[in-house]
C-alpha positions as CSV (number, residue, x, y, z in Angstrom):
1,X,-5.4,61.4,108.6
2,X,-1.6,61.7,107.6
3,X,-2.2,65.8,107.6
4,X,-3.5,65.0,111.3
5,X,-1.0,63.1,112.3
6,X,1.5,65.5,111.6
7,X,-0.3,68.2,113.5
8,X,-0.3,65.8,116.5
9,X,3.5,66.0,116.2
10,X,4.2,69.3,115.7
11,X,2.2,70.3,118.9
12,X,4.1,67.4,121.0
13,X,7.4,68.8,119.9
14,X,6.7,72.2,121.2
15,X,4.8,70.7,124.3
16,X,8.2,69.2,125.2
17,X,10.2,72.5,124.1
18,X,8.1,74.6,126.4
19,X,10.0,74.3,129.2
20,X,13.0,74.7,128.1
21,X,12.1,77.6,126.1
22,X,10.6,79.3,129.4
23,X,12.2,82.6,130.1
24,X,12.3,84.7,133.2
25,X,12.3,88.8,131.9
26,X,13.1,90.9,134.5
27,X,13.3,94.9,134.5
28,X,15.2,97.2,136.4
29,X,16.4,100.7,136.3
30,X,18.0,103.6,138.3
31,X,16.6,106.9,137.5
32,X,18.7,109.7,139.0
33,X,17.7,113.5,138.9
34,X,21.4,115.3,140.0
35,X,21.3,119.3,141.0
36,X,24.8,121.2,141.4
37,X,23.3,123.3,143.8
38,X,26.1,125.7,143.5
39,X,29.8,125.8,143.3
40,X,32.0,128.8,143.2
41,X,34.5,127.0,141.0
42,X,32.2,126.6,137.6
43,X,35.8,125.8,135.6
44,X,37.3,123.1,138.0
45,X,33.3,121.2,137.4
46,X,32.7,122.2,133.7
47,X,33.7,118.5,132.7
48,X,35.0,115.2,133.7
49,X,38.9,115.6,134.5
50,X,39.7,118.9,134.9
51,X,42.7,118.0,137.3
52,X,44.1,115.4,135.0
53,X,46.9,115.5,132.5
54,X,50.2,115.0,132.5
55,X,51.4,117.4,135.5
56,X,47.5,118.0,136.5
57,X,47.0,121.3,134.9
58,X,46.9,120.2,131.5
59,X,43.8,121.9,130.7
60,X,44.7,125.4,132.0
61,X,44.1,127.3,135.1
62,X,41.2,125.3,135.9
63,X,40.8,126.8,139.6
64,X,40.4,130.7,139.7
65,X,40.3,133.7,142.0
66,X,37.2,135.5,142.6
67,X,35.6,132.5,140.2
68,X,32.4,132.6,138.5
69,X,29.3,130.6,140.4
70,X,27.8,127.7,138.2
71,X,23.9,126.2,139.3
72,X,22.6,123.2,137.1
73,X,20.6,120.4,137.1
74,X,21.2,117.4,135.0
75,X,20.0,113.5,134.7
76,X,21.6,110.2,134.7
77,X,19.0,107.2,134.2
78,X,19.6,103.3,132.9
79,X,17.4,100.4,132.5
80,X,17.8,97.5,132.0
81,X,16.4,94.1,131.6
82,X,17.7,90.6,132.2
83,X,16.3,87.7,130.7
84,X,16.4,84.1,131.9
85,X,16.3,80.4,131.5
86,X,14.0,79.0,134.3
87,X,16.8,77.1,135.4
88,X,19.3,80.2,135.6
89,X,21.7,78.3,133.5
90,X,22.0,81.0,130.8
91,X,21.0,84.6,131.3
92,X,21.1,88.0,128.9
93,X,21.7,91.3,129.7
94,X,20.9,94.8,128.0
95,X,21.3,98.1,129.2
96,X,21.0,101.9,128.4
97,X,22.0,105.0,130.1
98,X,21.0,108.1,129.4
99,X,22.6,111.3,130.4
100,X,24.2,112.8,131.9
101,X,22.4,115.1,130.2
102,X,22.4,118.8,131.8
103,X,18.6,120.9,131.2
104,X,19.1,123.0,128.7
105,X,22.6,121.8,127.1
106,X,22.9,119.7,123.6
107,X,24.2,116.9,122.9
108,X,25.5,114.9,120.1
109,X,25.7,111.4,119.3
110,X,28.6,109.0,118.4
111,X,29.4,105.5,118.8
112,X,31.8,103.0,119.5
113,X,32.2,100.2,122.1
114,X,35.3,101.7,124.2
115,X,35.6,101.8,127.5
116,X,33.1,102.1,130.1
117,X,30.4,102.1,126.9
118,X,30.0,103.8,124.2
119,X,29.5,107.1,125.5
120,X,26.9,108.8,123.4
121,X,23.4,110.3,124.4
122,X,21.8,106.6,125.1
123,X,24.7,104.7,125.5
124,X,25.1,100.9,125.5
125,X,25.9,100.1,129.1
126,X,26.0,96.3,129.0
127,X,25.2,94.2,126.5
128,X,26.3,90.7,127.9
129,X,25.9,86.9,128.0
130,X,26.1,84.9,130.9
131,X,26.2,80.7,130.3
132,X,26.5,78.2,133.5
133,X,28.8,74.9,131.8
134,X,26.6,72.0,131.5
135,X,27.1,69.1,133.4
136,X,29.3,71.2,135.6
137,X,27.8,71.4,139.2
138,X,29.7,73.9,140.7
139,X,29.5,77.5,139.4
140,X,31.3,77.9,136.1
141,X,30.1,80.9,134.3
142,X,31.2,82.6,130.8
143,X,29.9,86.1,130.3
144,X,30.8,87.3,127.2
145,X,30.2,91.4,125.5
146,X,30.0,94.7,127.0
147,X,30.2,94.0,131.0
148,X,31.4,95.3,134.2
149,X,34.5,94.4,135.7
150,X,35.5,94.0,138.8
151,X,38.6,93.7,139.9
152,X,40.0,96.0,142.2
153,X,38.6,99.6,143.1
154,X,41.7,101.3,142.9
155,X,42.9,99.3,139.6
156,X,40.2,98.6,137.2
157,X,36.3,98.6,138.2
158,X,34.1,99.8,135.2
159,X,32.3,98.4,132.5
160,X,34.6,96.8,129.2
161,X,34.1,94.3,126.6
162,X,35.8,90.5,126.5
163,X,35.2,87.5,127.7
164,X,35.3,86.5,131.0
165,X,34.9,83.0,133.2
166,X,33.5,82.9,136.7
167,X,33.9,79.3,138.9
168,X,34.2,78.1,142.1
169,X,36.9,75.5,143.2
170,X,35.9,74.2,146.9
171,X,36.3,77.6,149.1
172,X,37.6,79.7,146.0
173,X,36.1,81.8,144.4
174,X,37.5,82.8,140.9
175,X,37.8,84.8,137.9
176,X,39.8,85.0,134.6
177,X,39.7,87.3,131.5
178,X,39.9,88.4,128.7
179,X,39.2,92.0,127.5
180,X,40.0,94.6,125.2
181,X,39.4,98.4,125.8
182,X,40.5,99.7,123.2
183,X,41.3,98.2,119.1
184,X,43.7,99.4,116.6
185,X,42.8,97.0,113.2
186,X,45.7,96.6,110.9
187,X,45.5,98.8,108.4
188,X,49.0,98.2,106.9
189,X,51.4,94.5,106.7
190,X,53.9,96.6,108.6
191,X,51.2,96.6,111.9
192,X,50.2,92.8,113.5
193,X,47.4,91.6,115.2
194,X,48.7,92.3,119.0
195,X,48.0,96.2,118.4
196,X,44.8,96.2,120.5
197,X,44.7,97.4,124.3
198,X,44.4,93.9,125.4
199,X,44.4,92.5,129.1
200,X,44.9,89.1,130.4
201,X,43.6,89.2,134.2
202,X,42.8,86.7,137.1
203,X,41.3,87.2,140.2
204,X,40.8,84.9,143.3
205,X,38.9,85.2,146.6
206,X,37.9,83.3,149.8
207,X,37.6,83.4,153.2
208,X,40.8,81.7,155.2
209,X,39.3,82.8,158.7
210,X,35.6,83.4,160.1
211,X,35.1,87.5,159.7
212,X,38.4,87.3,157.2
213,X,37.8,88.2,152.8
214,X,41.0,87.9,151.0
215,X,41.6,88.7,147.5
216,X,44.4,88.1,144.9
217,X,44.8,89.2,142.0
218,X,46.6,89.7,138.7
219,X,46.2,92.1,135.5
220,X,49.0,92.2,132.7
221,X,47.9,94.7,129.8
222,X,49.5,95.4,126.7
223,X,49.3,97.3,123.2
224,X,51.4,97.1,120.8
225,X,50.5,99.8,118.3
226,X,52.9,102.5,117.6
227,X,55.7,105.2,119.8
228,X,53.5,107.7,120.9
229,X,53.7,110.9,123.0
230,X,50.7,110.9,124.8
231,X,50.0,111.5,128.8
232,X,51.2,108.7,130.7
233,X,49.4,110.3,134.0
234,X,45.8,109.9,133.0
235,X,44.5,106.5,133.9
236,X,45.7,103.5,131.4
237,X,42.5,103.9,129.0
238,X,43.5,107.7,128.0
239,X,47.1,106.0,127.2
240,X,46.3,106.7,123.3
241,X,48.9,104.9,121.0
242,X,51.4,104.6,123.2
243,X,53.3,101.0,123.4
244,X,52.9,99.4,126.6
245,X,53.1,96.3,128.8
246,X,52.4,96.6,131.8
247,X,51.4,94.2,134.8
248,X,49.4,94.5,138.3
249,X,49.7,92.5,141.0
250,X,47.6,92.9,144.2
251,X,45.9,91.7,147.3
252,X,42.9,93.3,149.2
253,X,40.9,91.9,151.9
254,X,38.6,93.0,155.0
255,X,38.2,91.7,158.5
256,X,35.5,92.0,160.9
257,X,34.8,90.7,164.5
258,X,32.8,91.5,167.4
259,X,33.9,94.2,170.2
260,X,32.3,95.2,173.5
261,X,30.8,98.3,171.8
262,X,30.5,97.1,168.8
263,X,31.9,95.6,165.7
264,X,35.6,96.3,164.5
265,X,36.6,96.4,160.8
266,X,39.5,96.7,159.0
267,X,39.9,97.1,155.1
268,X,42.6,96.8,153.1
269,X,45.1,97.4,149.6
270,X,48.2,96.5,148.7
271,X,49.2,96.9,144.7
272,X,52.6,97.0,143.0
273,X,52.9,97.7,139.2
274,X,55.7,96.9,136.8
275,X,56.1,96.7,133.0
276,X,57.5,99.6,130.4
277,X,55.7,102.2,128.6
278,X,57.6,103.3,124.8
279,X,56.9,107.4,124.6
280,X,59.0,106.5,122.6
281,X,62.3,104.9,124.5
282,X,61.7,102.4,127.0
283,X,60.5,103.8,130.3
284,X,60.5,101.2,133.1
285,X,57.0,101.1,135.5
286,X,57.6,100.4,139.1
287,X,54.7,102.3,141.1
288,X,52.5,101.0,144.0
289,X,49.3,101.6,146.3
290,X,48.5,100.7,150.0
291,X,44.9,101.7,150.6
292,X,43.8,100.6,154.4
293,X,40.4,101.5,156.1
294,X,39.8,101.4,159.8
295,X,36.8,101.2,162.1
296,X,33.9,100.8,164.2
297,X,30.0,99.9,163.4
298,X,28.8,101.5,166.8
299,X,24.8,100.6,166.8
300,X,23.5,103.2,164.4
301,X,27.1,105.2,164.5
302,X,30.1,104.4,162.3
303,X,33.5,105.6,162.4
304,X,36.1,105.1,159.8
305,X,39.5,105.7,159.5
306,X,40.8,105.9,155.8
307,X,44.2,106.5,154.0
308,X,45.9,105.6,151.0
309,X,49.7,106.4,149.5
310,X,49.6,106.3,145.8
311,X,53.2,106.6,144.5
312,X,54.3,109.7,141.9
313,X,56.7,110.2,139.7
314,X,60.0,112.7,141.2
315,X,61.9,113.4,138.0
316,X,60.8,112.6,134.5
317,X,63.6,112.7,133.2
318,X,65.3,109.6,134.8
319,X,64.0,106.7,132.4
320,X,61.6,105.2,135.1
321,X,57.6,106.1,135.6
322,X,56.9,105.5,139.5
323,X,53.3,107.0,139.7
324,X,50.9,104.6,140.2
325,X,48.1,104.2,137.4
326,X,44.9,103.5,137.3
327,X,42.9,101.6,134.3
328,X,39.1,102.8,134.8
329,X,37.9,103.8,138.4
330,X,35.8,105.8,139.8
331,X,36.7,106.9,143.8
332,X,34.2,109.1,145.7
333,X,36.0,109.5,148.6
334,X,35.8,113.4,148.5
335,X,33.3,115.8,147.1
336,X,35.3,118.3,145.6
337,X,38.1,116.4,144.1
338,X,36.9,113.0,143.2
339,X,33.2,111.7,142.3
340,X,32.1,112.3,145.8
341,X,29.5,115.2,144.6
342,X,25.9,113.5,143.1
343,X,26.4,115.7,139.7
344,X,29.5,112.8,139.3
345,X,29.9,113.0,135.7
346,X,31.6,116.6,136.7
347,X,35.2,116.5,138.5
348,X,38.1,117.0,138.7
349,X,39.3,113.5,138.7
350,X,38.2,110.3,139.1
351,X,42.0,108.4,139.7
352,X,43.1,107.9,143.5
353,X,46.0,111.1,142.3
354,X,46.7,113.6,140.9
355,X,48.8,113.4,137.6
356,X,52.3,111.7,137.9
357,X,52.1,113.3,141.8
358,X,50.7,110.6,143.1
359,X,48.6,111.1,146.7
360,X,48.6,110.8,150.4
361,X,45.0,110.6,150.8
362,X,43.8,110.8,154.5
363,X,40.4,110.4,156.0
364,X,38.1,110.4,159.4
365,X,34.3,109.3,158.8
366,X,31.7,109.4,161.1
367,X,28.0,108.2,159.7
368,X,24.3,108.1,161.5
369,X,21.7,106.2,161.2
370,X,18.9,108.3,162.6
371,X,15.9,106.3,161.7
372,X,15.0,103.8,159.0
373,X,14.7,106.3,156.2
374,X,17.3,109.0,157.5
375,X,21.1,108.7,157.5
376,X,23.5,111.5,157.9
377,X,27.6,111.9,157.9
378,X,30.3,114.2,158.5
379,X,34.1,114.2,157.4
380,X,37.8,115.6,157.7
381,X,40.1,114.9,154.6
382,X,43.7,116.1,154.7
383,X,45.5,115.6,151.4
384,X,48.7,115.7,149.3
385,X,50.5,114.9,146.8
386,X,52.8,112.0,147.4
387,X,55.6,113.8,145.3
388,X,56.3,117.7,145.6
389,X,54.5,120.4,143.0
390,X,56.5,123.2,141.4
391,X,54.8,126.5,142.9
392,X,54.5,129.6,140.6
393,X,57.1,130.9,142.9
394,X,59.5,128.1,141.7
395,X,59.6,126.6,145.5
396,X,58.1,123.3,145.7
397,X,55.0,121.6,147.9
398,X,53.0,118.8,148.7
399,X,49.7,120.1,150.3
400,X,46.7,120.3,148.6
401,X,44.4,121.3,151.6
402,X,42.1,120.4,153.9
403,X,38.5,119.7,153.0
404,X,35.2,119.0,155.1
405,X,32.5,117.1,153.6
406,X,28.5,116.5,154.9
407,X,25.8,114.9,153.8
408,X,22.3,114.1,154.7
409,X,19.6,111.4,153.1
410,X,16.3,110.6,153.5
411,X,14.1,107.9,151.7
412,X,10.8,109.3,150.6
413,X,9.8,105.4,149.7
414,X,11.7,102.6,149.9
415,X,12.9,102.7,146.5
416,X,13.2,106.3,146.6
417,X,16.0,108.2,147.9
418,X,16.4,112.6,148.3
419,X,20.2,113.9,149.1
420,X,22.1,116.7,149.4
421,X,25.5,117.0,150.2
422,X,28.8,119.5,150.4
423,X,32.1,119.9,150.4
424,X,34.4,122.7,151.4
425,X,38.4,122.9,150.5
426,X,40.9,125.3,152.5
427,X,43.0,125.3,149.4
428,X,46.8,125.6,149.8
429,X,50.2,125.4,147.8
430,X,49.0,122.4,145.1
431,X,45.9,123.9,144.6
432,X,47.3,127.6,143.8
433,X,49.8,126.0,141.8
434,X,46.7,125.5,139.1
435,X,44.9,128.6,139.7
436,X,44.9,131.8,137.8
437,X,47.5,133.9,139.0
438,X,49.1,131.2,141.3
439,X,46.5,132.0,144.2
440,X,43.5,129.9,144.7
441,X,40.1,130.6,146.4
442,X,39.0,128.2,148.8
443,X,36.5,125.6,146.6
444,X,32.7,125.2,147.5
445,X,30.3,122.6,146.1
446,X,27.2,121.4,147.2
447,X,25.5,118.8,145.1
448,X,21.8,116.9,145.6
449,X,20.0,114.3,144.2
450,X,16.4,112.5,143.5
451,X,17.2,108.7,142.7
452,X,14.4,106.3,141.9
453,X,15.6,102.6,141.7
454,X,13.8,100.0,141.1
């Protein structure tokens, strides 16, 4: 009876655990098959960041006359799964990414948990935990591991580990965090514990008008490990050793409203960054961004104006850095220079400028609807350099060139999505200033894809 009675409570227990041992698994992934159709540039897309380094051409002669041709295919696919409570108070999240892996190449593996992953064959995308506070009834979220972060798509929007907390307070939303992108452990009782490529950041956003987003936010980012020499023109997470503090303050926003033809829409960025950098010596920061977007949802047409300024640096020699830096971005607003092409783990950079040049970035957009599965798009880029180049000729210029993009889509299935795009750059005075010989052929690339989401 006693051996019974003790059965009896054992399966009562877990009778009342069940539910709060339910979990909800959920699967997803995005399986994408990428083709470089062909590109008469194969240096400029051999890798990721062929245009960046300290004055842009720090790899070479990346762009060359009378170039070889380069066709390839390649994948990129992750899953991942999310699991649960019933409740949604507490949720987990795992993913992998594989690739991108070209057919035919090799690959070896590594490790690590630096930013955006660890960057190996099957890499560790996110590996996160997401808790709701009890007895809080508003939202009030810690996620804590590998994770993406977003806080502004020309400062830092990628995937880092830390810690960070997610609430609500009456019309605001809000974010603050913690995260670390890069750690240097002490190794020696001359070195301290504030060596790490820490960041503090916060991040706050509502909606003061009907149609109206606004967005403030704040980043301060510091590492304290040791003078070093490297490139201060790359984006913050290829900063090395070098000592640093530097802050980022910001606001973006959108607004939208109703027209006679149709809706009107305006985007917008405004960033300022301050701080010093030791390479070695102090070097004081003061660089900004204005990023604004401009345009009309016409039915099944959309137009859209776009341009940015991105500060550069004019003499650095002068004890200041006044080219605007990114942390970890990735911009696809054209398909030659930026991410724009679907092979997009090939570029030539994935910054909003080029080296401590900076940019003047300027864009018209039109895009079609032409049924439910078929959209289409069409667009003029004219770009520079914010601060002048030195030529081979020793003369100095800003223009980089004007480039025309197009692109076509269709979905097979709902979930399944064919494209093919291109991109074609009249190259001038920038451009020839990293080419062999100092004279630069115009730069072709067409790019496709075959993405499966789910």
């Amino acid at each position: 009876m006693r051996k019974k009675n003790i059965f009896l409570a054992v399966l009562a227990v877990l009778a009342m655990a069940a539910p709060a041992l339910a979990v909800d698994v959920a699967f997803h992934g995005d399986l994408n098959n990428r083709f470089n159709l062909y590109t008469n540039q194969s240096q400029l897309y051999r890798a990721a960041g062929t245009l960046e380094g300290k004055n842009f051409a720090d790899n070479g002669t990346p762009v060359e006359k009378d170039a070889n041709s380069a066709v390839w295919g390649d994948i990129k696919y992750r899953l991942w799964t999310e699991a649960s409570s019933n409740d949604g108070a507490v949720k987990g999240v795992y993913a992998i990414e594989l690739g991108a892996i070209r057919f035919g190449q090799n690959y070896t593996k590594g490790g690590g948990g630096t930013y955006s992953g660890d960057g190996v064959n099957i890499e560790t995308r996110w590996a996160y935990t997401d808790i709701q506070l009890p007895f809080v009834q508003s939202k009030a979220r810690v996620l804590i591991g590998l994770q993406p972060l977003a806080l502004n798509s020309f400062v830092w929007n990628e995937t880092v580990m830390g810690v960070q907390f997610k609430g609500d307070a009456g019309p605001v939303g809000y974010t603050l965090g913690w995260v670390r992108g890069k750690e240097n452990y002490p190794t020696a009782a001359s070195q301290n514990a504030f060596q790490d490529a820490d960041a503090l950041l916060a991040r706050a956003d509502l909606k003061p008008a009907e149609g109206t987003k606004l967005g403030l936010f704040a980043l301060w980012q510091h590492q304290d490990a040791f003078d070093g020499t490297g490139a201060i023109s790359n984006e913050i997470k290829g900063f090395g050793n070098n000592q640093y503090s530097i802050y980022t303050l910001g606001v973006d926003g959108g607004f939208t409203t109703p027209t006679g033809p149709g809706n009107f829409f305006v985007n917008w960025d405004a960033i300022y960054q301050g701080g010093t950098i030791d390479q070695p010596g102090n070097l004081d920061v003061s660089a900004y961004l204005v990023h604004a977007d401009v345009g009309a949802n016409l039915g099944a047409l959309r137009l859209t104006l776009t341009g940015w300024y991105a500060s550069g640096d004019d003499n650095a020699t002068d004890g200041d850095i006044n080219n605007f830096m990114s942390t970890d971005v990735d911009r696809f607003d054209s398909v030659v220079l930026f991410e724009g092409g679907y092979t997009d783990d090939n570029y030539a950079t994935e910054a909003p400028y080029l080296g401590t040049y900076g940019m003047i970035f300027n864009k018209a957009a039109v895009d079609f609807k032409a049924t439910e599965k078929t959209a289409m798009g069409a667009a003029v880029l004219y770009l520079m350099t914010a601060e002048d180049v030195t030529l081979a000729s020793g003369a100095k210029g800003n223009v980089i060139g004007t480039e025309f993009d197009a692109y076509i889509s269709h979905k097979l299935y709902p979930n399944v999505e064919v494209a093919i795009n291109a991109g074609y750059l009249l190259s001038d005075e920038v451009v020839d200033a990293v080419a062999v010989g100092g004279d630069a052929d115009n730069i072709f690339r067409s790019t496709a894809r075959v993405r499966y989401s789910f």
